[in-house]
C-alpha positions in Angstrom: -87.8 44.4 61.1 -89.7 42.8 64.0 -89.4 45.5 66.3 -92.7 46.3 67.1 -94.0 43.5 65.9 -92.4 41.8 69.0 -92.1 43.1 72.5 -88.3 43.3 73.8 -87.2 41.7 77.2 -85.5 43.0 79.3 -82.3 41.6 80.7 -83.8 41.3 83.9 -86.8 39.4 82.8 -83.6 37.1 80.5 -81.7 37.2 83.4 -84.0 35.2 85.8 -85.1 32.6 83.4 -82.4 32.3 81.4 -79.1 33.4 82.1 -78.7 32.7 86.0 -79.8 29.1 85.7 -77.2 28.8 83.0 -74.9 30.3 85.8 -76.2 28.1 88.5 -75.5 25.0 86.5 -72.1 25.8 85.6 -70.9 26.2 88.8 -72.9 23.6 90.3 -71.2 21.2 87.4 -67.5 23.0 87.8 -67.7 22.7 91.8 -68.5 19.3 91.1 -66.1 18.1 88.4 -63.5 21.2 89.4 -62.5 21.0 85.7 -63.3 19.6 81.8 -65.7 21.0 79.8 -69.6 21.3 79.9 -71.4 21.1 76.7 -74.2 23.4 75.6 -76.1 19.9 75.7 -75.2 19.0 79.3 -76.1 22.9 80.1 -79.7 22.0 78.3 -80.0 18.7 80.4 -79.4 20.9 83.5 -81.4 23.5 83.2 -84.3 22.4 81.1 -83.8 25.4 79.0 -83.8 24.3 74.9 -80.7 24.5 73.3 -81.2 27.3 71.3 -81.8 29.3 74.4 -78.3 28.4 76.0 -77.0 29.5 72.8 -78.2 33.2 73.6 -77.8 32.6 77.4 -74.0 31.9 76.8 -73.4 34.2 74.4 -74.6 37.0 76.3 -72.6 35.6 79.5 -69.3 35.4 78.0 -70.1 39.2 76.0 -70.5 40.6 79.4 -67.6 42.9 80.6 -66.0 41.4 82.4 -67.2 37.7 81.5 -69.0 35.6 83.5 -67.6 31.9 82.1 -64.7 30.9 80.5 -65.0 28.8 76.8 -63.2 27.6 74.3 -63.8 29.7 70.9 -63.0 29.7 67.6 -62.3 32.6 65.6 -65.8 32.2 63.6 -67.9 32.1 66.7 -68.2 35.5 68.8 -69.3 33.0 71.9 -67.8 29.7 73.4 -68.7 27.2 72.0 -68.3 25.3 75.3 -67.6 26.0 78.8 -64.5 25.4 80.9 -64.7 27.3 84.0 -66.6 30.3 85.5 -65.1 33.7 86.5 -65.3 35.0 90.3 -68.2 37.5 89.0 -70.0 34.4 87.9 -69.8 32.5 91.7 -70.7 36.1 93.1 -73.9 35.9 91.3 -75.2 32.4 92.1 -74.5 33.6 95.6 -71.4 30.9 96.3 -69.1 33.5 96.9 -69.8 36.3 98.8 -68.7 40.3 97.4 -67.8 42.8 100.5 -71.5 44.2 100.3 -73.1 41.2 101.3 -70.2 40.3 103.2 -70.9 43.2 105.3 -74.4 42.8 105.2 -73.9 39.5 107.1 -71.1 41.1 109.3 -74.0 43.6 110.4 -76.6 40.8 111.1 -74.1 38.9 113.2 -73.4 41.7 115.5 -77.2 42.5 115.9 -77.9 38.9 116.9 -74.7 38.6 119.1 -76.2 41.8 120.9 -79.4 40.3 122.0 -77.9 37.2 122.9 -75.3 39.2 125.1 -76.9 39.1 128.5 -74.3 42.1 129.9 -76.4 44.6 129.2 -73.4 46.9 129.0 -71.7 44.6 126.7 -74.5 44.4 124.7 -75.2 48.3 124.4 -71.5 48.4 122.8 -71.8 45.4 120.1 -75.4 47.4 119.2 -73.4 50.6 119.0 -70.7 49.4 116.8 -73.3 47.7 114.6 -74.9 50.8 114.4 -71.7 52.5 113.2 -71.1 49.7 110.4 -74.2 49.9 109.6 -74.5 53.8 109.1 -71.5 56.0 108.8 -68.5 53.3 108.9 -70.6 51.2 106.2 -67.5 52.3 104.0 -64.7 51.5 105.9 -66.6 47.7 106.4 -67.2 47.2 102.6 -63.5 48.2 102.3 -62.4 45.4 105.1 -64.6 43.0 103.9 -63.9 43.4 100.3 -59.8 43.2 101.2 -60.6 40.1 103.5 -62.4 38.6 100.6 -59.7 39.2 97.9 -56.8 37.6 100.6 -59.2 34.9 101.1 -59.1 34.3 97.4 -55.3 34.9 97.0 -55.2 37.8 95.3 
């Protein structure tokens, strides 16, 4: 009935304001505390968002497939009702755990930076070359490493 009336958003627009702060403050309160439970309140207090805006923020997060949080439900509510935790997706997104894109990414930078600080020109020439390589044709095979290294890191 209000379409038109009222312009839609767009997740990203939803997605800066609203959704990754909710993020950001759940992992900042779960790396903290490492457990318990975060009220929509104490999500509120963190963010500065009003409450009726974590309410959509959440319910959207924990919709998502896969999920970015973990809550306690109840079978009325199609949304936590609290949070408990945060999924790996969730840590990926604040930028406190790296995926094997970025990972690579930094991987790359590294060996750009360690060949101009190499003063064996030779040397240097073949750390450039291979970051070349990663960076071009073998970017594959370095997302592939990166992302196994990653998941052992993790345990899984």
């Amino acid at each position: 009935m209000l379409a038109g009336i009222i312009p839609r958003m767009t997740e990203l627009e939803t997605w800066q304001w609203r959704e990754l702060p909710i993020l950001q403050a759940a992992v900042a309160w779960f790396d903290e505390l490492g457990a318990g439970t975060m009220q929509f309140e104490d999500v509120a207090a963190a963010t500065g968002l009003a409450l009726v805006d974590v309410h959509r923020g959440v319910q959207r997060l924990s919709l998502a497939d896969p999920s970015y949080i973990f809550g306690s439900e109840t079978a009325e509510a199609r949304y936590p009702l609290d949070l408990i935790g945060v999924q790996e997706r969730a840590l990926v997104a604040v930028g406190a755990w790296p995926d094997a894109e970025s990972l690579a990414d930094r991987i790359i930078r590294a060996m750009g930076k360690a060949a101009e600080a190499e003063p064996d020109q030779e040397r240097s020439s073949r750390i450039r070359q291979t970051a070349t390589f990663f960076a071009t044709a073998g970017r594959d095979l370095l997302v592939e490493v990166a992302g196994s290294a990653i998941s052992k890191g993790a345990g899984f």
